[in-house]
Short mmCIF file of the C-alpha atoms (twelve columns), coordinates in Angstrom:
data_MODEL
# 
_entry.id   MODEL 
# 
loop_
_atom_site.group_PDB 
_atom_site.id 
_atom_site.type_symbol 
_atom_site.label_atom_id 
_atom_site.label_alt_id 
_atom_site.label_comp_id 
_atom_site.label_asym_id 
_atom_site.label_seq_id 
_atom_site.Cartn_x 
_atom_site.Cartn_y 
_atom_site.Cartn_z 
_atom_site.pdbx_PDB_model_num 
ATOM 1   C CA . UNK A 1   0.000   0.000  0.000   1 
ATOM 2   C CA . UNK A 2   2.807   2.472  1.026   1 
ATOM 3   C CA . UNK A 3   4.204   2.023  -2.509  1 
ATOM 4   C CA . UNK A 4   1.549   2.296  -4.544  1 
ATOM 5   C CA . UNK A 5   0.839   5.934  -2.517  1 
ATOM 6   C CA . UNK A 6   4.321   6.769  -3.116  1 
ATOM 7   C CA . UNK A 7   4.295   5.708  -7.258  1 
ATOM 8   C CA . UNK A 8   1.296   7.992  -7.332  1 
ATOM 9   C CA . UNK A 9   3.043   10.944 -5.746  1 
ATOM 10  C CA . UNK A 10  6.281   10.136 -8.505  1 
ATOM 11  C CA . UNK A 11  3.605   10.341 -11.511 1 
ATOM 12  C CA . UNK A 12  4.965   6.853  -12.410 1 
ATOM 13  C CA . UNK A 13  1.611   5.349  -12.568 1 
ATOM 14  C CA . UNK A 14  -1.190  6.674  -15.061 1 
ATOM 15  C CA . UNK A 15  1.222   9.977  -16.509 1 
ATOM 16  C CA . UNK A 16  4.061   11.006 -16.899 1 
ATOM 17  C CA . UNK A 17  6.390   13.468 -13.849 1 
ATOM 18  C CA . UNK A 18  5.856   16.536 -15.484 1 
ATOM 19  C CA . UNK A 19  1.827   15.418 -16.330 1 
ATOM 20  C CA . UNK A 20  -1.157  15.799 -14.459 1 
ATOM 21  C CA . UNK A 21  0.758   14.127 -11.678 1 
ATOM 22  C CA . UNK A 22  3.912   16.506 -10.810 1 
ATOM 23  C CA . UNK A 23  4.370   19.693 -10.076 1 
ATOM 24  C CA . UNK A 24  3.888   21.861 -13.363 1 
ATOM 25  C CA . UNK A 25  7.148   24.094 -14.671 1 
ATOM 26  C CA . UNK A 26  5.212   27.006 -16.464 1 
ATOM 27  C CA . UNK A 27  3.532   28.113 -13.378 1 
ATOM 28  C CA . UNK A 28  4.030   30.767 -10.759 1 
ATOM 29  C CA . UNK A 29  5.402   29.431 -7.463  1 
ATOM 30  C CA . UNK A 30  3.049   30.640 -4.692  1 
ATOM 31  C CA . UNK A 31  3.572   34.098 -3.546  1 
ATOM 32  C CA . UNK A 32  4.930   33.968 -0.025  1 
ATOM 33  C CA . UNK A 33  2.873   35.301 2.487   1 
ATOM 34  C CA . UNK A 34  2.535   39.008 3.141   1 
ATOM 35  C CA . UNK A 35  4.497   40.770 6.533   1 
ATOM 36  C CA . UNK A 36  1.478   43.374 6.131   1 
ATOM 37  C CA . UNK A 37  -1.282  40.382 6.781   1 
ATOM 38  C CA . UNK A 38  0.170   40.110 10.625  1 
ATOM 39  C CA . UNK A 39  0.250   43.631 11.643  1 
ATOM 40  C CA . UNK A 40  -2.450  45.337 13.709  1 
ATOM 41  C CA . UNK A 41  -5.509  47.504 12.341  1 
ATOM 42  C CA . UNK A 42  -3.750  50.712 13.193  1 
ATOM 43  C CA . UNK A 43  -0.498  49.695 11.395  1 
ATOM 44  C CA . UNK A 44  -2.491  48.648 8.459   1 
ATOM 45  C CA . UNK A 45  -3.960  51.928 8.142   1 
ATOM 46  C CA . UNK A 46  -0.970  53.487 7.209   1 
ATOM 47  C CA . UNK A 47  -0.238  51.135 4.288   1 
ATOM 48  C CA . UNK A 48  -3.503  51.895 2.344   1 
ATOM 49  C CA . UNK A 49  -3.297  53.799 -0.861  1 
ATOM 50  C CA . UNK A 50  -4.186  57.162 -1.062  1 
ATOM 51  C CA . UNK A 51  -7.092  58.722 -3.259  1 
ATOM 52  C CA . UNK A 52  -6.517  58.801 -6.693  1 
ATOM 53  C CA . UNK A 53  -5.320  62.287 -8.153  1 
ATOM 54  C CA . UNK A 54  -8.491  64.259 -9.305  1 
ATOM 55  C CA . UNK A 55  -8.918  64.715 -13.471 1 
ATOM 56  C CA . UNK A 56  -8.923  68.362 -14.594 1 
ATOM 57  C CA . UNK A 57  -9.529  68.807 -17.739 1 
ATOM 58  C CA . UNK A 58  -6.768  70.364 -20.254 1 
ATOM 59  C CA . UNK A 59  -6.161  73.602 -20.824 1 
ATOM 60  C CA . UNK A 60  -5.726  73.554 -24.660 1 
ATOM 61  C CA . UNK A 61  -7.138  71.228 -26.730 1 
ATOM 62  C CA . UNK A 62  -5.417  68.498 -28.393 1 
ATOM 63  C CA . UNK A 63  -4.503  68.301 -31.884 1 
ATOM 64  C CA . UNK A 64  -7.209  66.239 -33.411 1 
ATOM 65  C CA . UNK A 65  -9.603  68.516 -31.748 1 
ATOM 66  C CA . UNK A 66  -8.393  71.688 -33.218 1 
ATOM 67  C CA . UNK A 67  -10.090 73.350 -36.092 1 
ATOM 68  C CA . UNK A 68  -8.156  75.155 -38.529 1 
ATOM 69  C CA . UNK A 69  -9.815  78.269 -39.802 1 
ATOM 70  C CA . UNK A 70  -8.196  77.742 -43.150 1 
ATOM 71  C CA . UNK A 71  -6.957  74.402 -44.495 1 
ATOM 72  C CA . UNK A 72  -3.700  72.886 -45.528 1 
ATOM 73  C CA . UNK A 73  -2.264  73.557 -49.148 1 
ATOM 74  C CA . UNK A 74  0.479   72.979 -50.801 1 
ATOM 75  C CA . UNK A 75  3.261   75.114 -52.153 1 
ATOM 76  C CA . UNK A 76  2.226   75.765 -55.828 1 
ATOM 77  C CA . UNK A 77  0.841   79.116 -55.150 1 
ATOM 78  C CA . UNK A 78  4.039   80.337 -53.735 1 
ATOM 79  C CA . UNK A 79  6.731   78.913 -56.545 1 
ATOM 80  C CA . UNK A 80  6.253   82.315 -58.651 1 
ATOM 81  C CA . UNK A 81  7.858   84.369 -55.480 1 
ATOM 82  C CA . UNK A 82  10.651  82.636 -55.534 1 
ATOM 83  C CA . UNK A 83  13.868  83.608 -57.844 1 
ATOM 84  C CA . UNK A 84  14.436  82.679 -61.163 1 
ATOM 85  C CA . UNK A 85  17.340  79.922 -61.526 1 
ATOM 86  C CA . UNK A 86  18.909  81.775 -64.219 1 
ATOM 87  C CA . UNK A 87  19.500  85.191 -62.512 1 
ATOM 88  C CA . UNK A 88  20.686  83.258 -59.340 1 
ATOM 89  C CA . UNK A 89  24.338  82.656 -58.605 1 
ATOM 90  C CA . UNK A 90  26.203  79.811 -59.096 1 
ATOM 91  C CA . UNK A 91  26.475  77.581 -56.305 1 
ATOM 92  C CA . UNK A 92  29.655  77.597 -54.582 1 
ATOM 93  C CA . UNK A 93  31.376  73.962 -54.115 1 
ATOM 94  C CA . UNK A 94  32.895  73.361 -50.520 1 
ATOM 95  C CA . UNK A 95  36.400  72.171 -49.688 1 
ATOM 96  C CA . UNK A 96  37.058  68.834 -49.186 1 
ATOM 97  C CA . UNK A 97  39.041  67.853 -45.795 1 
ATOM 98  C CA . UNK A 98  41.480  65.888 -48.253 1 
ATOM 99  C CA . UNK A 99  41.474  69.286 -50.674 1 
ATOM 100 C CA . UNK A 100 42.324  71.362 -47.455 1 
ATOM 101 C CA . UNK A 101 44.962  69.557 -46.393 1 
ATOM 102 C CA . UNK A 102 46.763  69.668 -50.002 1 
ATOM 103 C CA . UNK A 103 46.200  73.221 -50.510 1 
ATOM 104 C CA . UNK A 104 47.798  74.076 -47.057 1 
ATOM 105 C CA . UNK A 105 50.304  71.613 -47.614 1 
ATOM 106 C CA . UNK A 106 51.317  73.017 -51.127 1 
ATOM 107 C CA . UNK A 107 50.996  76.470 -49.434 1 
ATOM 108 C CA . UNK A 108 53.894  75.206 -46.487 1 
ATOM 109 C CA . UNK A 109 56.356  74.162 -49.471 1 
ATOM 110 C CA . UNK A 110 55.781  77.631 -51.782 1 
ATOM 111 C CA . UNK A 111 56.268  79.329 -48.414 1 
ATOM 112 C CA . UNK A 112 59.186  77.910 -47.734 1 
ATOM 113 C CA . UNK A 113 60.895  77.637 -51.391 1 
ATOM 114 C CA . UNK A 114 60.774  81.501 -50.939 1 
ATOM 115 C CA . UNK A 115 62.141  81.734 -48.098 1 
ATOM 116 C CA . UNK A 116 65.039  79.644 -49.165 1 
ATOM 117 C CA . UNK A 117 65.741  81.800 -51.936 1 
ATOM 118 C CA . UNK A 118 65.485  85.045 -50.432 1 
ATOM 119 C CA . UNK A 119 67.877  83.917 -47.940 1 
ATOM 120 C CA . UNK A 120 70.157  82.595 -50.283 1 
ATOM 121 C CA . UNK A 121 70.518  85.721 -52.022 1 
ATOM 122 C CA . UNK A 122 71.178  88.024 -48.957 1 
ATOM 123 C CA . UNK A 123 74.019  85.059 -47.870 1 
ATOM 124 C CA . UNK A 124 77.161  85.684 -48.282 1 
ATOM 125 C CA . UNK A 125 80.243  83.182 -48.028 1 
ATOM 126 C CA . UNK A 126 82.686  85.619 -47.808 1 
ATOM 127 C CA . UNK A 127 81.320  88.566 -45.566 1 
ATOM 128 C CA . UNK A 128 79.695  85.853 -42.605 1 
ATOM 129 C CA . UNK A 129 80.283  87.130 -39.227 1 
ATOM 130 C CA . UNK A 130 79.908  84.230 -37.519 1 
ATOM 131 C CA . UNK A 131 82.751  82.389 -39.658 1 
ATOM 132 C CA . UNK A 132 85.724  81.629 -37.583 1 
ATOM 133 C CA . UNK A 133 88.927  80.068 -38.246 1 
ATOM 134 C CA . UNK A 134 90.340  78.032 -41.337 1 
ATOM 135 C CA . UNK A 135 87.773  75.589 -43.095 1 
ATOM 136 C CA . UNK A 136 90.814  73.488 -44.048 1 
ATOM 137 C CA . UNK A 137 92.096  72.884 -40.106 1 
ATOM 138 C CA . UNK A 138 88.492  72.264 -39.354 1 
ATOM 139 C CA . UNK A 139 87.221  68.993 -38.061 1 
ATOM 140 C CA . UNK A 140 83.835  68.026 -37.883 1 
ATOM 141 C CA . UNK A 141 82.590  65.712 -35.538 1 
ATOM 142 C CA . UNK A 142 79.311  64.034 -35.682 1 
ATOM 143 C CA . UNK A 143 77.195  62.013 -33.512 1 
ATOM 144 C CA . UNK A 144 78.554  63.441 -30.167 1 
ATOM 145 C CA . UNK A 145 76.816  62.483 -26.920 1 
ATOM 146 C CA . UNK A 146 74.859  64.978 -24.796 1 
ATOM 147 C CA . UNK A 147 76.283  64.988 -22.038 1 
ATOM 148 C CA . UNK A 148 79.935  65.066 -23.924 1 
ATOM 149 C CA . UNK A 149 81.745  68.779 -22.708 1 
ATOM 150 C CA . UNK A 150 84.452  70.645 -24.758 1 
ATOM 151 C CA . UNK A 151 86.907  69.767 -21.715 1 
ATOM 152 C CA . UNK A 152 86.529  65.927 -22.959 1 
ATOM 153 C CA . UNK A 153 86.512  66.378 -26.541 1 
ATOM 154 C CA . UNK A 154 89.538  68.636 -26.103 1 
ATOM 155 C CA . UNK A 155 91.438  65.500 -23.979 1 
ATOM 156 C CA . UNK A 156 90.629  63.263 -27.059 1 
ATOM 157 C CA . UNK A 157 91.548  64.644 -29.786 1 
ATOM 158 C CA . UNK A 158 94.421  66.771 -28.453 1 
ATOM 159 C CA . UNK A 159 96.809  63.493 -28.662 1 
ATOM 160 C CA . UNK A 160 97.148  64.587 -32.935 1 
ATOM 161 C CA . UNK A 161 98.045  67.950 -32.470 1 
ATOM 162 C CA . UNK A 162 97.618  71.747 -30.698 1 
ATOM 163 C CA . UNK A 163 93.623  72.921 -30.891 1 
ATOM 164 C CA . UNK A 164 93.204  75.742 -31.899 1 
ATOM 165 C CA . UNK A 165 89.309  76.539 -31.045 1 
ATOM 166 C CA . UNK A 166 86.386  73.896 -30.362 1 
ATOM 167 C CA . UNK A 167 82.977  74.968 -31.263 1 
ATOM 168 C CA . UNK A 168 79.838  72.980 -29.790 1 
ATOM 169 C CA . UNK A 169 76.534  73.971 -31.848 1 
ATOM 170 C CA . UNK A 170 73.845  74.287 -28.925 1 
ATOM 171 C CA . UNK A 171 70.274  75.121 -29.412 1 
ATOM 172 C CA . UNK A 172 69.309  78.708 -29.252 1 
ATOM 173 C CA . UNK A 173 66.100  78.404 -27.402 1 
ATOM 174 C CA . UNK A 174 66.270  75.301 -25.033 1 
ATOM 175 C CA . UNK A 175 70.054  75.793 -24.704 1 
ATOM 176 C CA . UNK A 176 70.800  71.878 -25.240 1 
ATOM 177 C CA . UNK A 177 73.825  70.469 -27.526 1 
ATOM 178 C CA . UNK A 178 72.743  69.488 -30.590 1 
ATOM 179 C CA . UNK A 179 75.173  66.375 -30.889 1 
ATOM 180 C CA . UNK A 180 77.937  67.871 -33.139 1 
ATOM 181 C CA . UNK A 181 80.837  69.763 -32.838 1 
ATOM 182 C CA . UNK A 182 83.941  71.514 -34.607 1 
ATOM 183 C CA . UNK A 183 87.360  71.676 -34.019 1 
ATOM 184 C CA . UNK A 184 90.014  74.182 -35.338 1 
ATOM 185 C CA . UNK A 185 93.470  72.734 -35.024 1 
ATOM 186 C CA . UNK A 186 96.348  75.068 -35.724 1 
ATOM 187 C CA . UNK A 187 98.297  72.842 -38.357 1 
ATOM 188 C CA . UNK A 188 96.836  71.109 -41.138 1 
ATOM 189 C CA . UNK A 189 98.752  68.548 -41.270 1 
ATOM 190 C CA . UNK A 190 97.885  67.588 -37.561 1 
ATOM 191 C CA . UNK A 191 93.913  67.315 -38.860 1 
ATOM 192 C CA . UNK A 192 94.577  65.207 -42.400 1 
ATOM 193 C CA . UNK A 193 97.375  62.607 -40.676 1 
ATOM 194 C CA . UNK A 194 96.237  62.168 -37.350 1 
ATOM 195 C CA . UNK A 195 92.497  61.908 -38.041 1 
ATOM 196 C CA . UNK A 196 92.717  58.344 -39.743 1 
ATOM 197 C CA . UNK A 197 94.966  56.965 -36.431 1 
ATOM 198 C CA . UNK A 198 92.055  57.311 -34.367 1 
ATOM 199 C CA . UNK A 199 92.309  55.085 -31.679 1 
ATOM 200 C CA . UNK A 200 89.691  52.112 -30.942 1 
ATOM 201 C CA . UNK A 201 87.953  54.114 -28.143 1 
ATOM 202 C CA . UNK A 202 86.201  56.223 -30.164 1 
ATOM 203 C CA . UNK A 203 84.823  53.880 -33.058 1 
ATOM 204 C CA . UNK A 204 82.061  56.232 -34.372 1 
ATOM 205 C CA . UNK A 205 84.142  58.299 -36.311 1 
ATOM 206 C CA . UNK A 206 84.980  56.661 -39.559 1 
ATOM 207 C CA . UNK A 207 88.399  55.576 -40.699 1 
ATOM 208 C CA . UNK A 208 89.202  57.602 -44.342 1 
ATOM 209 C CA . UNK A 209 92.065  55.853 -46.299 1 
ATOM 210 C CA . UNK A 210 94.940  58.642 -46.137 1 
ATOM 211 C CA . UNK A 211 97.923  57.126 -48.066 1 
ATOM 212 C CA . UNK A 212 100.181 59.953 -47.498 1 
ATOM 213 C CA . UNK A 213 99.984  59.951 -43.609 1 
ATOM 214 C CA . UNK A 214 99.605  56.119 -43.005 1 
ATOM 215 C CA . UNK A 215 102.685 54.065 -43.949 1 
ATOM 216 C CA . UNK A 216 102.497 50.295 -43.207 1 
ATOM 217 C CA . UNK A 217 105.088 48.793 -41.180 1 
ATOM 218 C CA . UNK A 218 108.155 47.026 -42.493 1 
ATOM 219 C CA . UNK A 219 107.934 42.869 -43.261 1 
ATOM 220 C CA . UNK A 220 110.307 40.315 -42.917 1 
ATOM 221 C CA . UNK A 221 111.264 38.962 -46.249 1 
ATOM 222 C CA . UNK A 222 109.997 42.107 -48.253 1 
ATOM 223 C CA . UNK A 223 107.028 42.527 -49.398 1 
ATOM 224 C CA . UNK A 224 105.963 38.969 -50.130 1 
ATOM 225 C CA . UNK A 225 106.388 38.244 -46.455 1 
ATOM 226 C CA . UNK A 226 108.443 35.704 -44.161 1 
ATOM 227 C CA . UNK A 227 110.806 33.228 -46.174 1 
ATOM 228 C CA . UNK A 228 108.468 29.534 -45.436 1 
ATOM 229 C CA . UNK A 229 110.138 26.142 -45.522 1 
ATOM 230 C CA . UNK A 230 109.966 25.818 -49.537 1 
ATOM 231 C CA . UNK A 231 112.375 28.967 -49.705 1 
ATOM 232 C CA . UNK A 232 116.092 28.576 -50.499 1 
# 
């Protein structure tokens, strides 16, 4: 008896678990019960909705209950005020973003083509003021770290000869180096046959072939080298 009770309460007999004979998933579980059904009549009071808002009626009335004194038309009667196309401008055709940026580029390289060549004719070679020294004792050097000062360019490159001058280009307005520098010896010949011995500590600066100042060093057995055991 006890299982046939429980196979009915399983839905195994007659239909199916989710059939007339189990709980069914498309409906509401029960609301749980309210807090507000326990409280006294005096509490309760407090919880009951207020009166509903009174209706007054509009002030204006609403579109569909408007009447026009004069109906809608269309625009015919009003084409003849307007201006004839042919004694209108012509219509003016806007700039393109890709346009705009051409023009003013093309406008940045006439600008400055001008200014190239009105500087070049007011330059002078010959009558600079800010030329110093001998172009031919000279020596540029390139790729110079920041924080390099004229003391320690002056202790490297004093080992080839006397200096005469040494320049460092800074920047006008921030006041930093700008990574090169000149220097002026005071003979020639210390610039042109010194400058290809540069030593292996500094091996940025390149290494110019100089025949006249480098001479290679003497070899035993001439020039085709050291007598080997085939030699008589």
């Amino acid at each position: 008896m006890k299982r046939l009770q429980r196979g009915r309460n399983l839905g195994i007999f007659g239909v199916g678990f989710w059939g007339s004979g189990g709980p069914d998933p498309t409906r509401a579980p029960p609301e749980p019960p309210r807090m507000t059904q326990f409280l006294p009549p005096n509490l309760l009071a407090l919880f009951a909705p207020r009166d509903p808002i009174p209706y007054l009626p509009p002030l204006e009335k609403l579109p569909h209950e408007k009447h026009h004194n004069q109906p809608y038309s269309g625009i015919a009667p009003y084409i003849r005020e307007f201006e004839d196309p042919r004694d209108a401008p012509p219509p003016t055709r806007a700039e393109t973003r890709e346009e705009r940026m051409e023009r003013k580029r093309r406008e940045k390289i006439e600008r400055r083509q001008q200014e190239v060549e009105s500087e070049l004719k007011l330059w002078d070679p010959h009558n600079d003021p800010n030329a110093q020294g001998d172009a031919f004792k000279t020596l540029f050097v390139a790729r110079v770290n920041y924080d390099t000062t004229e003391s320690k360019l002056r202790r490297e490159f004093e080992v080839y000869g006397p200096i005469k001058r040494i320049y460092m280009v800074y920047n006008k307005r921030s006041g930093k180096p700008r990574g090169y520098a000149f220097i002026e010896y005071e003979h020639e010949r210390d610039m042109h046959c010194e400058y290809p011995q540069t030593p292996p500590r500094t091996p940025k600066l390149p290494q110019p072939p100089n025949s006249a100042c480098l001479t290679p060093p003497p070899t035993p057995g001439g020039p085709r080298g050291p007598p080997g055991p085939g030699d008589r």
